[in-house]
TORDRENZA-738202 format. One line per field, with one value per residue: residue number from 1; residue in one letter; x, y, z of N, C-alpha, C in turn. Coordinates in nm, 4 decimals, always signed. Layout:
! residues N
resi NUM|...
resn a|...
nx X|...
ny Y|...
nz Z|...
cax X|...
cay Y|...
caz Z|...
cx X|...
cy Y|...
cz Z|...
This chain:
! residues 204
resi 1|2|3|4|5|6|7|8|9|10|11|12|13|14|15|16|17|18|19|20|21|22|23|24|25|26|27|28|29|30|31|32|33|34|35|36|37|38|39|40|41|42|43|44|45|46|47|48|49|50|51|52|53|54|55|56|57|58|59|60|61|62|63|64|65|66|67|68|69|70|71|72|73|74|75|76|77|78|79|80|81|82|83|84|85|86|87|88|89|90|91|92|93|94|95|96|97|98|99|100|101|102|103|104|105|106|107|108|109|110|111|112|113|114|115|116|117|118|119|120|121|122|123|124|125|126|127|128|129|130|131|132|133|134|135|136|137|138|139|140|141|142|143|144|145|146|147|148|149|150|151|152|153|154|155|156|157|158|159|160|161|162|163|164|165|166|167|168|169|170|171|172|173|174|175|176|177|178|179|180|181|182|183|184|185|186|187|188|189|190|191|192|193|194|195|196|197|198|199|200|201|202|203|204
resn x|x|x|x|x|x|x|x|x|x|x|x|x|x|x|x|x|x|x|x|x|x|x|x|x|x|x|x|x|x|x|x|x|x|x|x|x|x|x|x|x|x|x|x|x|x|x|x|x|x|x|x|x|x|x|x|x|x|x|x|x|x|x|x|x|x|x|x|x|x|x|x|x|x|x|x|x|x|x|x|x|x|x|x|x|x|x|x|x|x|x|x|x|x|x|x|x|x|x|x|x|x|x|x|x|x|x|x|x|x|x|x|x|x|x|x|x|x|x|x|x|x|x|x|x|x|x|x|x|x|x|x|x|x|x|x|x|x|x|x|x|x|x|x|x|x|x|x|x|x|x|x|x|x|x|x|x|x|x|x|x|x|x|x|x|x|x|x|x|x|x|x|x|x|x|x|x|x|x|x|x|x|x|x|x|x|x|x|x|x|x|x|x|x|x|x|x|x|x|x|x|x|x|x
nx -8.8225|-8.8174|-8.6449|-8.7180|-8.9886|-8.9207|-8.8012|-9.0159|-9.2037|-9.0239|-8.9897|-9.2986|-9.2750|-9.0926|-9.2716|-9.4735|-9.3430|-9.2615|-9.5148|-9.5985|-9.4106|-9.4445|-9.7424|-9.6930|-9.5168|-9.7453|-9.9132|-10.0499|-9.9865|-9.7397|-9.7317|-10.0051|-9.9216|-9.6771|-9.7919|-9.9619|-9.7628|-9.6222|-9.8598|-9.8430|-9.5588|-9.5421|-9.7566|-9.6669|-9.4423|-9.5079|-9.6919|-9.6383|-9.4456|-9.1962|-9.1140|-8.8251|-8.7976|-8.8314|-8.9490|-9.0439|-9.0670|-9.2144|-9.4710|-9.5312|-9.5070|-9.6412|-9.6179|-9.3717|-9.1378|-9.1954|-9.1378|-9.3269|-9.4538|-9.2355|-9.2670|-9.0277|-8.8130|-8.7848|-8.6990|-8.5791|-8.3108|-8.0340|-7.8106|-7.4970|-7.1701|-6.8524|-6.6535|-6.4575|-6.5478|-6.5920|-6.6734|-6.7069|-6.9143|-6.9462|-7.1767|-7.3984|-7.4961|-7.5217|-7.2564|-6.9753|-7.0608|-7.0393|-7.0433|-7.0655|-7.0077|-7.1515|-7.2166|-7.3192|-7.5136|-7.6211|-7.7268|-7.9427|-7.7447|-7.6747|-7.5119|-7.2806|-7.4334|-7.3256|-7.4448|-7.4869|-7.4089|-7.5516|-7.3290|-7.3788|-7.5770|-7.9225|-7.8704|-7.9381|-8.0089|-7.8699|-7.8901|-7.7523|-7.8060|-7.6306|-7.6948|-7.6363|-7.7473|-7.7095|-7.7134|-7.8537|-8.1072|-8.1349|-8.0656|-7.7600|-7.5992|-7.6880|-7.9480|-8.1751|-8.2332|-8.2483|-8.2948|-8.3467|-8.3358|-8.4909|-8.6654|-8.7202|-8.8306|-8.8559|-8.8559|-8.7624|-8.6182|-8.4820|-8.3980|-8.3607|-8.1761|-8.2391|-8.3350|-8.5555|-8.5170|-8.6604|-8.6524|-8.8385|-8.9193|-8.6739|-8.5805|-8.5395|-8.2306|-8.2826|-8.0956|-8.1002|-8.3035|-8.2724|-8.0419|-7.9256|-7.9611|-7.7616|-7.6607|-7.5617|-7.4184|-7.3715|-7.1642|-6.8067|-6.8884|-7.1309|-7.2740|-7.3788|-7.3193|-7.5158|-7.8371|-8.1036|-8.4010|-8.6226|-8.8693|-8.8075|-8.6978|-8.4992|-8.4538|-8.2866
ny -1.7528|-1.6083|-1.4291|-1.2537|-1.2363|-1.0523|-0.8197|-0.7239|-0.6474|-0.4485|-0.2877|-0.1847|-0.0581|+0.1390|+0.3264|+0.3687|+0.5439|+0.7330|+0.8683|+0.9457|+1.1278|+1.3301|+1.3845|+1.5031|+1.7380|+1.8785|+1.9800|+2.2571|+2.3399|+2.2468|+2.1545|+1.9878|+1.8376|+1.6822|+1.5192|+1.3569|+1.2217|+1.0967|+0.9153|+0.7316|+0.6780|+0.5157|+0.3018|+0.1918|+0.0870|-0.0769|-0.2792|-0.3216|-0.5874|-0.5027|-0.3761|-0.2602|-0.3888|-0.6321|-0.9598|-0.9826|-0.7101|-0.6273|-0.7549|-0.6160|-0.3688|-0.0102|+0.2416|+0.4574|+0.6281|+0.9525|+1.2845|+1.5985|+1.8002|+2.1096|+2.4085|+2.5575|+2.4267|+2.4220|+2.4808|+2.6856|+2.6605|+2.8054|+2.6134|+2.6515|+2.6752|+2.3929|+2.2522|+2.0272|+1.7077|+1.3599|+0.9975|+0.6479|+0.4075|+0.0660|-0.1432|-0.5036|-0.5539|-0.3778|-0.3282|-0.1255|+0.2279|+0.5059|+0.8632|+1.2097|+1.5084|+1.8058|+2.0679|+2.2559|+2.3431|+2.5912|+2.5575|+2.8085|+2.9231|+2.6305|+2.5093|+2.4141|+2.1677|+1.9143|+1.8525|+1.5880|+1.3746|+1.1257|+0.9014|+0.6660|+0.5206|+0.6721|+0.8492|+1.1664|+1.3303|+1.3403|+1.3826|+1.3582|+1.3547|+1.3886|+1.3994|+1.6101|+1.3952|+1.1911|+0.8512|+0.8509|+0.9241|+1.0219|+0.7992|+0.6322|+0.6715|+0.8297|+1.0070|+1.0247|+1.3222|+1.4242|+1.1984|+1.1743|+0.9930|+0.7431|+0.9128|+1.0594|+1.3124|+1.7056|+1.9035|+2.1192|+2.4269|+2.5198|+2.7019|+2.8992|+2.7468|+2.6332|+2.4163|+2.2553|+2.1807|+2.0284|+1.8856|+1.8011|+1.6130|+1.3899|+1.1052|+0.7269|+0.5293|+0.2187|+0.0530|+0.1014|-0.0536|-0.3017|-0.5045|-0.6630|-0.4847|-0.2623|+0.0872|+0.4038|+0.6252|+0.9554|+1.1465|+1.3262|+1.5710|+1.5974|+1.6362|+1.7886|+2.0261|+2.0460|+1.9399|+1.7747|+1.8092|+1.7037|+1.5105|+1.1614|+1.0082|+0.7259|+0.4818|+0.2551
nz +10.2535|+10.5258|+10.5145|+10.3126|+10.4123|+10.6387|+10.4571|+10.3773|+10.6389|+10.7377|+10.5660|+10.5495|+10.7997|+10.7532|+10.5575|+10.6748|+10.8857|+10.7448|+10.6497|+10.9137|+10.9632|+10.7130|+10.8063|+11.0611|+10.9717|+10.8268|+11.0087|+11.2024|+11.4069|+11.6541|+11.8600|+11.9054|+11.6633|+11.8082|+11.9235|+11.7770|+11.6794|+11.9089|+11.9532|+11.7511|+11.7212|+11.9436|+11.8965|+11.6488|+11.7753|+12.0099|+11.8611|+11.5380|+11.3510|+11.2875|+11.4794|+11.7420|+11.9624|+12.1470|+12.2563|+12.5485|+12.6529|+12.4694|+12.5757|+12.8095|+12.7492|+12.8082|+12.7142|+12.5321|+12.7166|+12.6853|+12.7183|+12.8101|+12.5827|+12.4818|+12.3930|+12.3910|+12.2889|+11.9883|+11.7214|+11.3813|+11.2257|+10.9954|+10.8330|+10.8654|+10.7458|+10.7811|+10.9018|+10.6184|+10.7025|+10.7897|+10.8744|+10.9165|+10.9570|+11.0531|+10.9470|+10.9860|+10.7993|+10.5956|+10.4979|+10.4826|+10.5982|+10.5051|+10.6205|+10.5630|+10.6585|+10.6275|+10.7357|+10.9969|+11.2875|+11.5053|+11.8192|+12.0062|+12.3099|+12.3789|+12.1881|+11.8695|+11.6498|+11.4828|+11.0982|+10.9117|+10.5998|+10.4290|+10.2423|+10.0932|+9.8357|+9.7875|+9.9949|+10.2147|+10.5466|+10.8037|+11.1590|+11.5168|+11.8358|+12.1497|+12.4546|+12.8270|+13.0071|+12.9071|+12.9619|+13.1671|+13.1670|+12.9214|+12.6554|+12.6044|+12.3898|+12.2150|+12.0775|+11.8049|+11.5930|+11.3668|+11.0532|+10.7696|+10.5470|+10.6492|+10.6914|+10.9343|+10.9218|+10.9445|+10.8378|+10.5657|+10.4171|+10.1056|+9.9832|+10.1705|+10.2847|+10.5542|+10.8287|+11.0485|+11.3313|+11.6343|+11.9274|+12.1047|+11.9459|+11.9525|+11.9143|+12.0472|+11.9138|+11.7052|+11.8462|+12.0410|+12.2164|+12.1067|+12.0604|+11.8754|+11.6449|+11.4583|+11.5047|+11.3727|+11.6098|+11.8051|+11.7382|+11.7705|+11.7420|+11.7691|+12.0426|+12.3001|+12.6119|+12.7627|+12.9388|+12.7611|+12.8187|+12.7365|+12.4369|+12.3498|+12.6368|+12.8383|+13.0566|+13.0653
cax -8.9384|-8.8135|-8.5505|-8.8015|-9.1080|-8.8460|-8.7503|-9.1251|-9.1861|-8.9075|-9.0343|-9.3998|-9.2357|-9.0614|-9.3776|-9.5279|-9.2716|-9.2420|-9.6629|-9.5843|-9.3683|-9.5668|-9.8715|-9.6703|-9.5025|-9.8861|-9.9973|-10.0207|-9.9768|-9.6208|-9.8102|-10.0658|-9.8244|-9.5859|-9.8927|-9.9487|-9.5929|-9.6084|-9.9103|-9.8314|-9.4695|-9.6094|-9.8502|-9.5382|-9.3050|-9.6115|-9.7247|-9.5624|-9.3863|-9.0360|-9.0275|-8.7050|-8.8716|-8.7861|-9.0998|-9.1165|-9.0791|-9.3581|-9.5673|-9.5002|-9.5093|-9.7480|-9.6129|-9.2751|-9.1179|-9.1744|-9.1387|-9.4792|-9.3939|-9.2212|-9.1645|-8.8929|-8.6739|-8.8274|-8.6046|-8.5667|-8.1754|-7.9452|-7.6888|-7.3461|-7.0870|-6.8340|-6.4746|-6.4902|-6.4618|-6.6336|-6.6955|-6.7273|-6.9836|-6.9582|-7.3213|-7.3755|-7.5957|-7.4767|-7.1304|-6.9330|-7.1729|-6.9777|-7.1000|-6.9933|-7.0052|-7.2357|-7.2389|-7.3247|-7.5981|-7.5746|-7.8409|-7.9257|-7.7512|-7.6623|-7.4066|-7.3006|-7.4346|-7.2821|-7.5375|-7.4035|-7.5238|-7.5133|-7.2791|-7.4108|-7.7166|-8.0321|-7.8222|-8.0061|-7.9419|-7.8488|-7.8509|-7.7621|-7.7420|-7.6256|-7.6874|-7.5970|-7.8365|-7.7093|-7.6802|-7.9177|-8.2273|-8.1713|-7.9849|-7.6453|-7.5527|-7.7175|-8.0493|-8.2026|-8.3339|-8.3192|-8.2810|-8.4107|-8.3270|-8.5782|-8.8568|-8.7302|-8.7730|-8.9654|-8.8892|-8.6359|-8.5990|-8.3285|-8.3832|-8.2975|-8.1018|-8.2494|-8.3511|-8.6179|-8.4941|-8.7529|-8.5624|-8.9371|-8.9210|-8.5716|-8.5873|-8.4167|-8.2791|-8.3705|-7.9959|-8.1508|-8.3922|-8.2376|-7.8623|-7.8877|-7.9352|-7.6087|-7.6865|-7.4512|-7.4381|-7.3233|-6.9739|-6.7908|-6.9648|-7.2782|-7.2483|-7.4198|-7.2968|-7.6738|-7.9562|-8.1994|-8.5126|-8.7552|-8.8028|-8.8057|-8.6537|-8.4997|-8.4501|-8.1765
cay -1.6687|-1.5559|-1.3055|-1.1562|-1.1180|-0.9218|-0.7447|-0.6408|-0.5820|-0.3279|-0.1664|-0.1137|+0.0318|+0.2884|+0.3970|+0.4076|+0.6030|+0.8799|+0.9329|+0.9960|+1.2580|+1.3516|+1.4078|+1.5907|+1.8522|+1.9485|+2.0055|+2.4052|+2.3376|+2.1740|+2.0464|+1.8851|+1.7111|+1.6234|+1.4187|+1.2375|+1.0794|+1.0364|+0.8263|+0.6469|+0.5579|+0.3516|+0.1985|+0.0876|-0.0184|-0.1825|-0.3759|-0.3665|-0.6809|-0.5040|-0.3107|-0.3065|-0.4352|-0.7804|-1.0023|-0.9476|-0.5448|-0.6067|-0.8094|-0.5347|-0.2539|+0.0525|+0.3167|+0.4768|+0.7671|+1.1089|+1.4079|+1.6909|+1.9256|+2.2258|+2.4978|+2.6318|+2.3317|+2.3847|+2.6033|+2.6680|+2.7316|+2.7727|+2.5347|+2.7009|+2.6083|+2.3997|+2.2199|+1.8671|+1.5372|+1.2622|+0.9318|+0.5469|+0.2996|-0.0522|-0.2179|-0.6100|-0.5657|-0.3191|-0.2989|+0.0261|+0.3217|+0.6555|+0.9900|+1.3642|+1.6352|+1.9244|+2.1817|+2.2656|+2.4577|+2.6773|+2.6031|+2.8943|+2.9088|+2.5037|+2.4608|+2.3402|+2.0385|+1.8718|+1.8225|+1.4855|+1.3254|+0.9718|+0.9063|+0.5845|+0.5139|+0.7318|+0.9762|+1.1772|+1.3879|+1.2916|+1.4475|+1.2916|+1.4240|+1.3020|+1.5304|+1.5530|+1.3591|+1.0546|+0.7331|+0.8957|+0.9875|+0.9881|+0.6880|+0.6715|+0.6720|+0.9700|+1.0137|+1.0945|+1.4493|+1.4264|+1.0952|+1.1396|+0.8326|+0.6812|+0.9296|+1.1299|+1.4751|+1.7664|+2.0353|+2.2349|+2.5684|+2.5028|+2.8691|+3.0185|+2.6762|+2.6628|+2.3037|+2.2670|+2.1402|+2.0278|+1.8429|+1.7739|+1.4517|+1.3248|+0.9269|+0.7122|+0.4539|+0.1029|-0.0188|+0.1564|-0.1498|-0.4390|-0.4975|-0.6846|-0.3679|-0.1756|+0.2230|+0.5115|+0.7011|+1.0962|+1.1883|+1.4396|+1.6771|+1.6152|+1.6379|+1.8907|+2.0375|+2.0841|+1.8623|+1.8709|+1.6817|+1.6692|+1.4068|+1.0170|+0.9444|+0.6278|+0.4340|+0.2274
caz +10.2800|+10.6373|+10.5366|+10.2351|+10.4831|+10.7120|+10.3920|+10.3644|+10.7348|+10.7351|+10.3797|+10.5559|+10.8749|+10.7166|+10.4534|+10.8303|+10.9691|+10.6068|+10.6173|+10.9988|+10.9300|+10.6621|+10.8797|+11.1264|+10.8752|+10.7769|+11.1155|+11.2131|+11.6054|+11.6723|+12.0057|+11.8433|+11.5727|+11.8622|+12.0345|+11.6981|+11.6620|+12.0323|+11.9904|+11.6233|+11.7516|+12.0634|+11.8111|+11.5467|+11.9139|+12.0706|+11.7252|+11.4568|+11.3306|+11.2719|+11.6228|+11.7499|+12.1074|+12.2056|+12.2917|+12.7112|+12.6473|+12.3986|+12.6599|+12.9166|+12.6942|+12.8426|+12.6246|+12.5706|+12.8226|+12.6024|+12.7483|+12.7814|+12.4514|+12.5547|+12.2650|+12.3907|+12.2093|+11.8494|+11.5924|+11.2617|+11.2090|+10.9221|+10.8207|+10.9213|+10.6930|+10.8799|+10.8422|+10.5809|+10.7889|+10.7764|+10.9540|+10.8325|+11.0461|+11.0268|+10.9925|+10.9850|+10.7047|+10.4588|+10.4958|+10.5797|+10.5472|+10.5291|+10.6255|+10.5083|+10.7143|+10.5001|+10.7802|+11.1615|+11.3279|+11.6371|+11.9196|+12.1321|+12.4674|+12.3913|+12.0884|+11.8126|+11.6131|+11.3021|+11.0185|+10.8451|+10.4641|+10.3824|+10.1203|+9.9917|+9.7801|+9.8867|+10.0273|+10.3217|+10.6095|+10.9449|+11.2836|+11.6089|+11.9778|+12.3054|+12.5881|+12.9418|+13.0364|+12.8484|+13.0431|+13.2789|+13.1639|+12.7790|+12.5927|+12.6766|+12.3120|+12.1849|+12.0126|+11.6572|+11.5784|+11.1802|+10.9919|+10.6353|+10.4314|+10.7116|+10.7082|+10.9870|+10.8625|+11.0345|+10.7546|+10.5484|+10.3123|+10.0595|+9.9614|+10.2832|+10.3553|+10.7042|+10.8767|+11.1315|+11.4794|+11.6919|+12.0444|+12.1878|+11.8417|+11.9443|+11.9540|+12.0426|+11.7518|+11.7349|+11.9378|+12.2535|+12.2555|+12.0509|+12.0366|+11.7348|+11.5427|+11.4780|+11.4947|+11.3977|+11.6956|+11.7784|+11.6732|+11.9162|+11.7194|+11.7841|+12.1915|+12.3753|+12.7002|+12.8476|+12.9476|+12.6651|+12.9350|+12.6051|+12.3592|+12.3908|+12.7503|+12.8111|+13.1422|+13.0474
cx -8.9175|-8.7295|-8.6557|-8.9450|-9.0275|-8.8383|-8.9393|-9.1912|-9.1151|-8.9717|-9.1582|-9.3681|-9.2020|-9.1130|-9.4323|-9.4750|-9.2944|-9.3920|-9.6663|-9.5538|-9.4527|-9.7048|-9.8187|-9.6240|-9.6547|-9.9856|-9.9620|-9.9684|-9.8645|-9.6714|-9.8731|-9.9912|-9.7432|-9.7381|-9.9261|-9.8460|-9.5791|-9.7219|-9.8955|-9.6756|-9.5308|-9.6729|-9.7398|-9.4647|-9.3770|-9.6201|-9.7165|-9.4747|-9.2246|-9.0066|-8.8910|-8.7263|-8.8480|-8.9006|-9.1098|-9.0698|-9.2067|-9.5015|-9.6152|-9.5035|-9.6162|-9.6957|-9.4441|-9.2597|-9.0774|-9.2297|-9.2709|-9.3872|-9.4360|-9.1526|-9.0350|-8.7529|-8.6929|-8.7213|-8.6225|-8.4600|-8.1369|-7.8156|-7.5801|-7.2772|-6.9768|-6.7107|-6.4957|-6.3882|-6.5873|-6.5905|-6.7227|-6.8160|-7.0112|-7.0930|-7.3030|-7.4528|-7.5502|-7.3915|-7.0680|-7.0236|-7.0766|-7.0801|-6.9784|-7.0518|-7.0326|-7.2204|-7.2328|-7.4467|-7.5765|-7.7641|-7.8251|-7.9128|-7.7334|-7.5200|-7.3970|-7.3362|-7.3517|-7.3897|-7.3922|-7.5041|-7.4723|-7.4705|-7.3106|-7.5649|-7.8556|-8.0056|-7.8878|-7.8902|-7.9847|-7.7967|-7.8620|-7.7338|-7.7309|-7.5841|-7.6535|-7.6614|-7.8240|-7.6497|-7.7292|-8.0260|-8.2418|-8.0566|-7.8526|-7.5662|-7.5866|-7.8598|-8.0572|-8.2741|-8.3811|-8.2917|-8.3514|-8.4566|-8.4173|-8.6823|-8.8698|-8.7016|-8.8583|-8.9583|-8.7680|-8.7039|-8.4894|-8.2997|-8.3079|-8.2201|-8.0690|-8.3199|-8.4787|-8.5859|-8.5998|-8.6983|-8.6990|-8.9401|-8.7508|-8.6219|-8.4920|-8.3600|-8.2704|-8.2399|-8.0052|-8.2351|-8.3604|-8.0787|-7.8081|-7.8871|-7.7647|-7.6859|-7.5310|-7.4797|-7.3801|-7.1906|-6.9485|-6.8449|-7.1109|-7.3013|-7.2782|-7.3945|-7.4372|-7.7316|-8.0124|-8.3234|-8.6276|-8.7536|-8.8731|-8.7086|-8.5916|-8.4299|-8.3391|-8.2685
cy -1.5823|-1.4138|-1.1978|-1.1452|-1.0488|-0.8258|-0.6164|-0.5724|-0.4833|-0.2542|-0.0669|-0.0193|+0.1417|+0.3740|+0.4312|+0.5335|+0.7695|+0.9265|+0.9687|+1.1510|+1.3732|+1.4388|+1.5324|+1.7375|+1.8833|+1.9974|+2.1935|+2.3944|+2.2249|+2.1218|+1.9698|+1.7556|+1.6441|+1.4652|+1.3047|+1.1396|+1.0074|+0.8723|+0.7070|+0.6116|+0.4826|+0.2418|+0.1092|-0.0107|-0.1013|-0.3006|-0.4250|-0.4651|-0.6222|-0.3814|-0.3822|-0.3766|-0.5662|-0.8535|-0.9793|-0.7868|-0.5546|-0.6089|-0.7108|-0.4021|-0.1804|+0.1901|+0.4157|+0.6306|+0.8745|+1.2064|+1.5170|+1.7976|+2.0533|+2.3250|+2.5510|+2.5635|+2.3337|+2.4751|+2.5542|+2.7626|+2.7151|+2.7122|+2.6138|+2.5896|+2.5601|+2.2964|+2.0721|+1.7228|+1.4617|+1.1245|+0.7653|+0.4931|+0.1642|-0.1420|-0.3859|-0.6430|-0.4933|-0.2701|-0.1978|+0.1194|+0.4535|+0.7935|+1.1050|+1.4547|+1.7362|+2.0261|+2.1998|+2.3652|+2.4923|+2.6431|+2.6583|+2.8138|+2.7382|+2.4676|+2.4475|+2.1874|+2.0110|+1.7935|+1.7263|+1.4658|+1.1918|+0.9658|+0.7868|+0.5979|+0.5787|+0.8768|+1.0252|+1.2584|+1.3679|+1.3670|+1.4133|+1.3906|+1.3691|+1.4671|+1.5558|+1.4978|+1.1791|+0.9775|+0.7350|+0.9632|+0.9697|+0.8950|+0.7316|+0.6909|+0.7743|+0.9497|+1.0744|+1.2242|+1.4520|+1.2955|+1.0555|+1.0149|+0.7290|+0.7413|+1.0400|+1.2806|+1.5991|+1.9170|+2.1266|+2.3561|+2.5405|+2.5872|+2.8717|+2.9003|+2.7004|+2.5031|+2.3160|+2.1461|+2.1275|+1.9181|+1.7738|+1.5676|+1.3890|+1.1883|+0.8541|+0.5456|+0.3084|-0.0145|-0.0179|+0.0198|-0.3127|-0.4506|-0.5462|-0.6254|-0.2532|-0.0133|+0.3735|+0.5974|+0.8571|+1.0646|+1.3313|+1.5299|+1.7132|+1.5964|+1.7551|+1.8959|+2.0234|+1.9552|+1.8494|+1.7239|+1.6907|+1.5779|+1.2835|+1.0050|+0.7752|+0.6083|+0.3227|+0.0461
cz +10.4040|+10.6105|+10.3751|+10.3400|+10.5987|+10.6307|+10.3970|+10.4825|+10.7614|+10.6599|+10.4660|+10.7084|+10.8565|+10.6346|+10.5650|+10.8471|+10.8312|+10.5991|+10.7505|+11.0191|+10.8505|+10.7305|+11.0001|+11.0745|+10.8373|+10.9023|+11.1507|+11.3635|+11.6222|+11.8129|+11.9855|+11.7601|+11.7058|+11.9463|+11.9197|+11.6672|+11.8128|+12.0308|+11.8976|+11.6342|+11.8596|+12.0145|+11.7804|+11.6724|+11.9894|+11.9610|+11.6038|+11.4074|+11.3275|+11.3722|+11.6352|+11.9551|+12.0869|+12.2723|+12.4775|+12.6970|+12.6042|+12.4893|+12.7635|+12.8820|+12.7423|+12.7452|+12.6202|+12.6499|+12.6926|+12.6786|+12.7621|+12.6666|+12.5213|+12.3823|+12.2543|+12.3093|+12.0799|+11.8022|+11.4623|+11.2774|+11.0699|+10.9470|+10.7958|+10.8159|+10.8493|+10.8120|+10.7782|+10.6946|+10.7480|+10.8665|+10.9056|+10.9769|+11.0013|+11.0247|+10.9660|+10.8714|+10.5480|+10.4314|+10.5458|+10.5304|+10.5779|+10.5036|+10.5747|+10.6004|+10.6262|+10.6260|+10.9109|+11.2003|+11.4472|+11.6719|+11.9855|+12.2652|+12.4713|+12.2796|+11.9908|+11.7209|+11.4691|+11.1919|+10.9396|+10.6669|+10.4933|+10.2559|+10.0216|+9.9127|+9.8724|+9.9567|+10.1614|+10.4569|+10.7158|+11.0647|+11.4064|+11.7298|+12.0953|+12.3924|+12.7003|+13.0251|+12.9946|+12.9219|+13.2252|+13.2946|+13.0087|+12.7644|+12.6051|+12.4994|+12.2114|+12.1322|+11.8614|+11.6499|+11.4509|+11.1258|+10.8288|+10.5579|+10.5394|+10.7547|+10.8066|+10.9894|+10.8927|+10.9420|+10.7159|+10.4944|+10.2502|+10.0269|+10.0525|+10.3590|+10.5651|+10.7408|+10.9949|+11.2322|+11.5671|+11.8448|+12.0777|+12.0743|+11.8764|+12.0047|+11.9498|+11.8947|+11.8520|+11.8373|+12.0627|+12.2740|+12.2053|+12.0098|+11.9256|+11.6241|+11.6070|+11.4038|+11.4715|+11.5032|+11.7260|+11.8007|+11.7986|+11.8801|+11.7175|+11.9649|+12.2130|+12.5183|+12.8226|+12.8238|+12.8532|+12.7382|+12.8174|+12.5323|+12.4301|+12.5002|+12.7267|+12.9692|+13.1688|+13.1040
């Protein structure tokens, strides 16, 4: 019974986490939406049964370090074709998980990123960033900006194959807080030369 009510704790986290999104894609004011995920993740990392919080974080929990939403980090770019590689990650759970490299986008005045897919079951598109800032303000291992196959998705165009970037929603994943989760983290291609001070913070 212990490892199926985890299975279902997990399930209702991430129906959480996809009507989150959800709710934020329908909002007209990218300030407003950013204040709802701000306040409905603290909820899930405060109370939720399958936080990745450890019971004296929980106890101690006042809310996590996010950033004041600044527009200047939002975009909507197109996916840049970009050279095939790919990447394997070892999880303790579901064996090797390999990614594909689908593309790259150009942030103004910051770089390029590498837009990844998930090649197993579910599929999904993945975008990680570590900034200069990491291991000193943001997670030393990079953060999430897109994460589909878990809900984290802030908006495409497959017409005009363009993505919506939003830096102010980068979080960080659930290894920043519990070590017993194994996280794919950014690839050299997902490394940004600049700060990016928006987002989920993390204190180390």
């Amino acid at each position: 019974m212990s490892s199926a009510r985890t299975a279902l704790e997990i399930a209702d986290w991430r129906r959480r986490v996809f009507a989150l999104y959800d709710a934020v894609r329908a909002q007209d004011d990218p300030e407003e939406a950013h204040e709802l995920w701000r306040i409905e993740r603290d909820d899930l990392m405060a109370r939720h049964p399958a936080t990745p919080f450890l019971e004296p974080e929980r106890l101690l929990f006042e809310g996590l370090s996010i950033a004041p939403y600044d527009a200047a980090w939002r975009y909507e770019l197109p996916i840049l074709e970009a050279e095939p590689g790919g990447f394997e990650f070892a999880t303790g759970t579901d064996g090797v998980v390999p990614f594909e490299r689908i593309g790259r986008v150009e942030i103004p005045d910051a770089g390029p990123l590498d837009v990844w897919r998930l090649m197993t079951y579910g599929g999904g598109v993945f975008i990680p960033v570590r900034d200069a800032l990491a291991g000193s303000g943001t997670y030393g291992g990079g953060r999430y900006l897109i994460d589909t196959i878990k809900g984290a998705d802030l908006g495409s165009d497959p017409g005009r194959g363009t993505i919506v970037l939003d830096f102010n929603f980068a979080y960080n994943p659930s290894c920043a807080y519990d070590p017993a989760w194994a996280c794919p983290l950014a690839q050299p291609g997902n490394v940004l030369p600049i700060a990016v001070p928006v987002g989920e913070l993390y204190a180390g």
